[in-house]
C-alpha positions in Angstrom: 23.2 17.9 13.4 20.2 18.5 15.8 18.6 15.1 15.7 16.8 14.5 18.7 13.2 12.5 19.6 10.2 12.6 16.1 13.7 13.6 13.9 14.1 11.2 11.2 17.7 10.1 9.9 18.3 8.4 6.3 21.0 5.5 6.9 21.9 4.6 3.2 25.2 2.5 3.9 26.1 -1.0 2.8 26.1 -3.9 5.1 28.5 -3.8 7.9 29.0 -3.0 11.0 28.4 1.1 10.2 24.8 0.0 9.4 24.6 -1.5 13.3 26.3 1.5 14.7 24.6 3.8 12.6 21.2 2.6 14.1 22.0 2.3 17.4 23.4 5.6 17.1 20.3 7.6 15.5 18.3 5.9 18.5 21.1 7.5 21.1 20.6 10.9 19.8 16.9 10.4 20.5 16.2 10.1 16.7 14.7 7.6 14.4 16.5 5.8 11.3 15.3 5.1 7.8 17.2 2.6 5.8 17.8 3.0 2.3 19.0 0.3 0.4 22.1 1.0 -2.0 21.0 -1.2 -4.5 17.5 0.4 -4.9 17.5 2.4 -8.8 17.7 5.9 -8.0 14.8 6.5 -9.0 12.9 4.7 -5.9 15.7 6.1 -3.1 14.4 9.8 -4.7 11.1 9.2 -4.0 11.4 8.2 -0.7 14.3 11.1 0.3 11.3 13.2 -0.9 8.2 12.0 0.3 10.2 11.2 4.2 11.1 14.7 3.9 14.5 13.3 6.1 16.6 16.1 7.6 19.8 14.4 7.8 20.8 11.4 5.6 23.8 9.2 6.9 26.4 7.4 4.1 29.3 6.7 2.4 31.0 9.2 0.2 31.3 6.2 -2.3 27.3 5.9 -2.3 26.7 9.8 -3.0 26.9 8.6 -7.0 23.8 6.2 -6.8 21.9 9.0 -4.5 19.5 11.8 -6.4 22.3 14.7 -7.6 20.0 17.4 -5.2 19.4 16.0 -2.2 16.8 17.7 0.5 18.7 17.0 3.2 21.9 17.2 5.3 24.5 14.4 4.4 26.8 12.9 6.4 29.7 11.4 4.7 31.2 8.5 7.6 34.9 9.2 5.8 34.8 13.0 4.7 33.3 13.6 8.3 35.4 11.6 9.9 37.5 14.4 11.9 34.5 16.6 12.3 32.9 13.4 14.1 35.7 12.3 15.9 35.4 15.8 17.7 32.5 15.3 19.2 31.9 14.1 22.8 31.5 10.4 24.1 29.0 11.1 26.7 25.5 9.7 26.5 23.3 12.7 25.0 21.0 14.2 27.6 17.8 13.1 26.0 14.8 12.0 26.8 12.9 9.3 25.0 9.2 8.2 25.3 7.8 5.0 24.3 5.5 6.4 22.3 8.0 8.4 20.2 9.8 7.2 16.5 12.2 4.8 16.3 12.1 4.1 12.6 10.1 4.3 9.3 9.9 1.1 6.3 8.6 2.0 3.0 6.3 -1.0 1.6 4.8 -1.4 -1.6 1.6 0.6 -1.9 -1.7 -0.2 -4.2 -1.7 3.6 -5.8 1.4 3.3 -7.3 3.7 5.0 -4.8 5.1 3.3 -1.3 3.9 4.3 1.9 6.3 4.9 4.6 5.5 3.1 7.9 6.2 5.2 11.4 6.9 2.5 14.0 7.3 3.1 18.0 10.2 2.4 20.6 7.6 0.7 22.4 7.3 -2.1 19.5 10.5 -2.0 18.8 11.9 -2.7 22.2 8.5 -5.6 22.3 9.3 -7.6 19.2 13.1 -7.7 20.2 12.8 -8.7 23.3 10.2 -11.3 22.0 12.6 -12.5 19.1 15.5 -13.2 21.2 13.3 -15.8 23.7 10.8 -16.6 20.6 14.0 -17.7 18.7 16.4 -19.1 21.3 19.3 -17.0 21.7 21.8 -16.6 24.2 25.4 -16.3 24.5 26.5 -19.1 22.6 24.3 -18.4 19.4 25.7 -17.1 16.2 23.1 -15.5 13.6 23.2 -14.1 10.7 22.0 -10.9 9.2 20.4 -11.9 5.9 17.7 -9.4 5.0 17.8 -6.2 3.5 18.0 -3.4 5.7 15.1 -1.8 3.8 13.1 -4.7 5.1 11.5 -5.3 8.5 12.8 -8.7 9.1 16.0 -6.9 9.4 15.4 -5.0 12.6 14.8 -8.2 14.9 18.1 -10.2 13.0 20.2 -6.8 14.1 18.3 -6.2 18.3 17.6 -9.8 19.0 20.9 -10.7 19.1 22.7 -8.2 20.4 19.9 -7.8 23.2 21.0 -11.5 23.6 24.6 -11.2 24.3 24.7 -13.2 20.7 26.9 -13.0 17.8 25.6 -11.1 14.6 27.5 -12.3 11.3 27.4 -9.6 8.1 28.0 -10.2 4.9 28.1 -8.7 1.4 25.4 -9.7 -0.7 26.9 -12.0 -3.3 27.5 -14.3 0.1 24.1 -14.2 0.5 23.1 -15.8 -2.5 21.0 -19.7 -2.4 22.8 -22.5 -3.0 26.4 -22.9 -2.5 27.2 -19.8 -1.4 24.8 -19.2 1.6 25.5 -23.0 2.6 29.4 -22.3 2.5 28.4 -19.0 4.8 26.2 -20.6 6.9 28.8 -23.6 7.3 31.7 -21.0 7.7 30.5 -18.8 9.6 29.5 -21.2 12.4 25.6 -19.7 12.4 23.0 -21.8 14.6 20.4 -19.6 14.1 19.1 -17.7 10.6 15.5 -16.1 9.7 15.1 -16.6 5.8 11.9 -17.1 3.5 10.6 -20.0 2.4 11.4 -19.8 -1.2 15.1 -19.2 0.3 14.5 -22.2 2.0 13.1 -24.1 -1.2 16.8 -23.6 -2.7 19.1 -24.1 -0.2 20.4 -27.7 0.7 19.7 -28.2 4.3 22.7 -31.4 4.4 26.3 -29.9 5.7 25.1 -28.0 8.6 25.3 -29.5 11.5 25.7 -26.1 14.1 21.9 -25.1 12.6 19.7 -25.6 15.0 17.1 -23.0 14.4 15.5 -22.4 12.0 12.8 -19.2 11.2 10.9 -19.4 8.3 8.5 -15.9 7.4 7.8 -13.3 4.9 5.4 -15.8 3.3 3.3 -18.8 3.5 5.4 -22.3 4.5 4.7 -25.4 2.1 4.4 -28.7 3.7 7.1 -29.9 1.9 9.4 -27.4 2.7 8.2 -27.6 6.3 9.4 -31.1 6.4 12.5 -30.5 4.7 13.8 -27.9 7.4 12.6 -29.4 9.9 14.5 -32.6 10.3 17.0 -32.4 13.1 16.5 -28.5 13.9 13.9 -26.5 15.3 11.8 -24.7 12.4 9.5 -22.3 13.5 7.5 -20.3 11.3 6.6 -16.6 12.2 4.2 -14.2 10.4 3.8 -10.5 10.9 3.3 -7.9 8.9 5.5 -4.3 8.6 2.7 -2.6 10.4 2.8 -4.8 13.7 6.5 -4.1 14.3 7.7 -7.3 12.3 6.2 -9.9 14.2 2.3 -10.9 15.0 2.5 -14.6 15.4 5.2 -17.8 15.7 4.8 -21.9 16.4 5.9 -22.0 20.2 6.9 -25.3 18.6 8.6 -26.9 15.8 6.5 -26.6 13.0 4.3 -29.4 12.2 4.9 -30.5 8.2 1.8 -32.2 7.5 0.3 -29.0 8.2 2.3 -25.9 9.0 0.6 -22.9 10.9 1.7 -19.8 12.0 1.8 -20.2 15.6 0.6 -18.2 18.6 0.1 -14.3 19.3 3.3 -12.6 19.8 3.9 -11.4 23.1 1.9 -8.7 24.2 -0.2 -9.0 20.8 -4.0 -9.2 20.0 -5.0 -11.7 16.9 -8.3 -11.7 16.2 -10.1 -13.5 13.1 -13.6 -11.5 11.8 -15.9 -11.7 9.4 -17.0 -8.5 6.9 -18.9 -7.0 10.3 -16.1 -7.5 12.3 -17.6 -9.9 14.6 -15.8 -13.2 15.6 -15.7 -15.8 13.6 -15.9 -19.4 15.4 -12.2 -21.8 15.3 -12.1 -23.2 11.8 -14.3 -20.6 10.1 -12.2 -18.6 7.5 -12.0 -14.5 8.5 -10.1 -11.9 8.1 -6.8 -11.5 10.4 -7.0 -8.3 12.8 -3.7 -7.2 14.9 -4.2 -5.2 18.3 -1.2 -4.8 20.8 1.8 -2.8 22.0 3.7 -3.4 18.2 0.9 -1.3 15.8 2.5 1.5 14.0 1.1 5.1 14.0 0.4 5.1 10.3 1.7 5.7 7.3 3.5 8.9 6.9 1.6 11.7 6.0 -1.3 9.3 4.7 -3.8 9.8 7.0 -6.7 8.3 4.8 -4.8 5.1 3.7 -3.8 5.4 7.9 -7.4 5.1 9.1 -8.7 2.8 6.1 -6.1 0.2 7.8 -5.9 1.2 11.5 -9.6 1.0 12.3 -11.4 1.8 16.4 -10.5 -1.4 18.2 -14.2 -3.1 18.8 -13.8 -4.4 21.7 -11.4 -2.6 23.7 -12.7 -0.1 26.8 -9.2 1.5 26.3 -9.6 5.6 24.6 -8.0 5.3 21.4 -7.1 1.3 20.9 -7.0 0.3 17.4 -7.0 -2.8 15.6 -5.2 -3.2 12.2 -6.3 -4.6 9.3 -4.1 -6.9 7.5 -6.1 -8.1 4.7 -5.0 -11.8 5.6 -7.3 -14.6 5.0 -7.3 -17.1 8.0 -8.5 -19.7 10.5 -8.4 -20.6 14.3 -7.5 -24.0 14.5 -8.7 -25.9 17.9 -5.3 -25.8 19.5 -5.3 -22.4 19.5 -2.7 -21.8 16.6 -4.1 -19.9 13.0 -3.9 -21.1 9.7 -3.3 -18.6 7.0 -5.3 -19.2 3.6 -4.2 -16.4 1.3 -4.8 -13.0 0.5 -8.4 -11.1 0.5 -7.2 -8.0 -1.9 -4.0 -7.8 -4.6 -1.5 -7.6 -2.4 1.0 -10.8 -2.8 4.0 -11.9 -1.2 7.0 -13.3 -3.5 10.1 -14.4 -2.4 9.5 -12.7 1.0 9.0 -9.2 -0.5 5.5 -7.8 0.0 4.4 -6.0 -3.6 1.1 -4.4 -4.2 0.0 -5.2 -7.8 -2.0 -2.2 -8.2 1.8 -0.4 -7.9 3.4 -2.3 -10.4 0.1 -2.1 -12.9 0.4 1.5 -12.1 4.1 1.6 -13.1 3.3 -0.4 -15.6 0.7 2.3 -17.0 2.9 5.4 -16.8 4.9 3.9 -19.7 3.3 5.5 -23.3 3.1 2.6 -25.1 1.0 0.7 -22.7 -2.8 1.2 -22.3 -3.9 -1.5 -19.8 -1.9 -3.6 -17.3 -2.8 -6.4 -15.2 -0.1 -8.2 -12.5 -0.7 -11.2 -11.0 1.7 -14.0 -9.7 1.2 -17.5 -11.4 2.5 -20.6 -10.4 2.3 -22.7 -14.1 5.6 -24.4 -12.7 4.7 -26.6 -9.1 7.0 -24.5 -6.6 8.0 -21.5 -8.8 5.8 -18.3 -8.3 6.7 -15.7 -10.8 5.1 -12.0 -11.0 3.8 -12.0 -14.7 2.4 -8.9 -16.2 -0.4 -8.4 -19.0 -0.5 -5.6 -21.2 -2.7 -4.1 -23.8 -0.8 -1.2 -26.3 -1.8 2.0 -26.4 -3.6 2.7 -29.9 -1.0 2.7 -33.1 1.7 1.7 -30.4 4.1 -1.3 -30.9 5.2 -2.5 -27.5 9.0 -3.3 -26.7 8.6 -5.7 -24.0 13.1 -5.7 -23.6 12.6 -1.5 -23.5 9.5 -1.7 -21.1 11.3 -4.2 -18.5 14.8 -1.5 -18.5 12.0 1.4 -17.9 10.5 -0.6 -14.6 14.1 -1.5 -14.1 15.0 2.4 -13.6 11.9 2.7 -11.4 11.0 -0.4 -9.4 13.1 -2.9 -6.9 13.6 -6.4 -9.0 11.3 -8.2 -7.0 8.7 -5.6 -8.4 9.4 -6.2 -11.9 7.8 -8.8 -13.7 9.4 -11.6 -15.1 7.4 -12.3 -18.0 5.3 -10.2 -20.3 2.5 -11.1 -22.3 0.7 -8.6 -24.7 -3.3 -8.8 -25.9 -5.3 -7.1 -27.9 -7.6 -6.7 -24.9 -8.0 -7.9 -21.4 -10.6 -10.6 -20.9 -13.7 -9.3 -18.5 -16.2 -10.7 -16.4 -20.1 -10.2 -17.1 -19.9 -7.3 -14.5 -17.2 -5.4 -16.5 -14.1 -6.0 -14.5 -11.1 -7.7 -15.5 -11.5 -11.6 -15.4 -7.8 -12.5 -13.9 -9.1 -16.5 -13.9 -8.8 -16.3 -17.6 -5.6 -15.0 -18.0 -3.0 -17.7 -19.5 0.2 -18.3 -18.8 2.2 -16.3 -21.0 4.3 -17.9 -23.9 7.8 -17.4 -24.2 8.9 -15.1 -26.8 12.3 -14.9 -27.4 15.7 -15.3 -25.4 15.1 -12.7 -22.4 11.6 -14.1 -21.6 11.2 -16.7 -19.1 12.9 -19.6 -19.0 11.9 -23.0 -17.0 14.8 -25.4 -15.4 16.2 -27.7 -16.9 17.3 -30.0 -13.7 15.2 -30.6 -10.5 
């Protein structure tokens, strides 16, 4: 089908070991992969087949249903193909691939109300796995398991550590996947002595019963001490941070992590941290800045974004090297005196819930398209010690009544779950601040309103 090196492939199949092949193979034929989650609404996998403009798109005949009825590209059914495919030869393709080329593209939540599609390099690629399989341990004898989604990031290094390790790689459907007694059983089954999950993962999941765990990789958002100290009894827990844009990884503990006061480690392997104040000069250790990235793992840009690319990938300052950049990641942190960071929080709306990254100025925007709403605010609240829930505000559109139940099937058609809010609450008007902008401290946590809304356990 043509694909050679800059060509980029949709791989839309469920997980298994087609989704392994299937990457490995686009990055044979010179190409780059895309992975589209089946579960996504239809809505969301159209926008991105449009806006990656893909050539060829890679799936199951079964998934063709849940897939926009015109599709802009070539697909390629893995079971109607099959004989067409088994044609072809088993030699190597004669291709040649640069360092600097595409090896694949993640779509992340973006703050005007559409996703942005992140264009990442062999050359990070091959970095961060290489990285991840020392960073995390593995040899021969390890057995890990593939739990993100591979429309996430954290999914590449689970897949190319491992296998780059001489490793095991365990798959499994989804509803295996699931916190408690599920995951434990898989973990437990399955042998695994090495898993990367999130910390609200973590927060669920009885660490008793699994005695092959021995590592431990908590990311995707900040680590509470008491989770930290949880995990990290009789294991190795190390906690990593990165963001999509730095090829999945920016940071780890060389160590166990500490649980009176968890960190997120050291520079990556061939990666640049640095913390800076609003004029981007160095900020001494223990002085709250803004994180920077530099290094070999910085993506091109967002695809066909060149604005939002440069806004984010700024000159590097102090680098003598013709075209260095630095990215900005909008992460508020500190050095400490050994030499680790601390992260603090966010500077801008962009939150992390359960592991998923979500721009709240997308799901406002979302929120705004609907006709009965006039005004939307998002925000994530944490009214319940441990439990962070994305709760949504809303003023009606004049002479509107607003069906909360009809508004949260709408985002449902439109947005990922993790993007759609869990509770609703409508005003007659947002609360401001003497300068005229929406005063999010005096938001209140919304009541419950009827069966559907939001509803608080019952049992620790």
């Amino acid at each position: 089908l043509h694909v050679g090196p800059e060509v980029l492939v949709g791989l839309c199949v469920e997980r298994s070991a087609q989704l392994v092949v299937g990457m490995l193979a686009i990055l044979k034929a010179g190409g780059a992969f895309l992975c589209l989650d089946p579960s996504l609404p239809s809505a969301r996998l159209a926008l991105m087949l449009e806006d990656s403009a893909l050539q060829v798109l890679v799936t199951h005949e079964a998934l063709l249903h849940q897939l926009p009825a015109s599709l802009p590209c070539v697909p390629c059914c893995l079971e109607a193909d099959a004989a067409a495919i088994s044609h072809q030869p088993t030699t190597p393709p004669g291709v040649d691939v640069f360092p600097s080329q595409l090896a694949y593209a993640i779509y992340t939540s973006g703050s005007t109300g559409r996703p942005k599609g992140t264009l990442l390099s062999h050359r990070g690629l091959t970095n961060s796995a290489l990285a991840a399989a020392q960073a995390h341990r593995l040899s021969a004898s390890s057995r890990v398991l593939q739990f993100a989604s591979p429309a996430f990031d954290a999914a590449i290094l689970e897949i190319f550590a491992p296998l780059l390790a001489g490793a095991t790689l365990l798959l499994a459907p989804r509803e295996r996947l699931l916190p408690d007694a599920p995951l434990r059983t898989l973990l437990r089954e399955g042998h695994i002595t090495t898993v990367t999950l999130t910390p609200s993962v973590l927060a669920q999941l009885s660490h008793e019963e699994l005695p092959l765990l021995r590592t431990v990789i908590s990311a995707g958002e900040a680590l509470p001490a008491e989770v930290a100290r949880r995990w990290s009894q009789g294991r190795t827990l190390l906690n990593a941070y990165g963001p999509t844009e730095a090829t999945v990884c920016a940071s780890i503990t060389p160590q166990s992590v500490s649980p009176s006061e968890p960190s997120i480690g050291k520079p990556w392997p061939n990666t640049q941290l640095y913390v800076l104040d609003a004029h981007l000069r160095p900020v001494p250790v223990g002085v709250p800045g803004e994180l920077f990235i530099g290094g070999v793992g910085l993506a091109r840009g967002y695809l066909r974004r060149p604005e939002l690319t440069a806004e984010r990938f700024i000159p590097h300052p102090f680098s003598t090297e013709p075209g260095a950049r630095l990215y900005r990641t909008g992460d508020l942190v500190r050095w400490r005196a050994n030499g680790e960071v601390e992260y603090l929080g966010r500077t801008d709306s962009q939150v992390k819930l359960r592991g998923f990254r979500i721009e709240l100025g997308e799901v406002e925007s979302s929120l705004e398209e609907h006709a009965s709403v006039l005004q939307a605010v998002a925000m994530v609240r944490e009214d319940v010690p441990g439990l962070r829930r994305l709760v949504a505000y809303l003023v009606p559109a004049p002479g509107e009544a607003l069906d909360t139940a009809a508004l949260r099937a709408s985002l449902q058609q439109r947005l990922p779950d993790y993007m759609v809010p869990s509770a609703f609450a409508v005003l007659q008007a947002l609360p401001l601040t003497s300068s005229g902008k929406v005063d999010r401290k005096a938001l209140t946590a919304p009541q419950a309103s009827s069966s559907s809304e939001f509803v608080a356990p019952r049992t620790p």
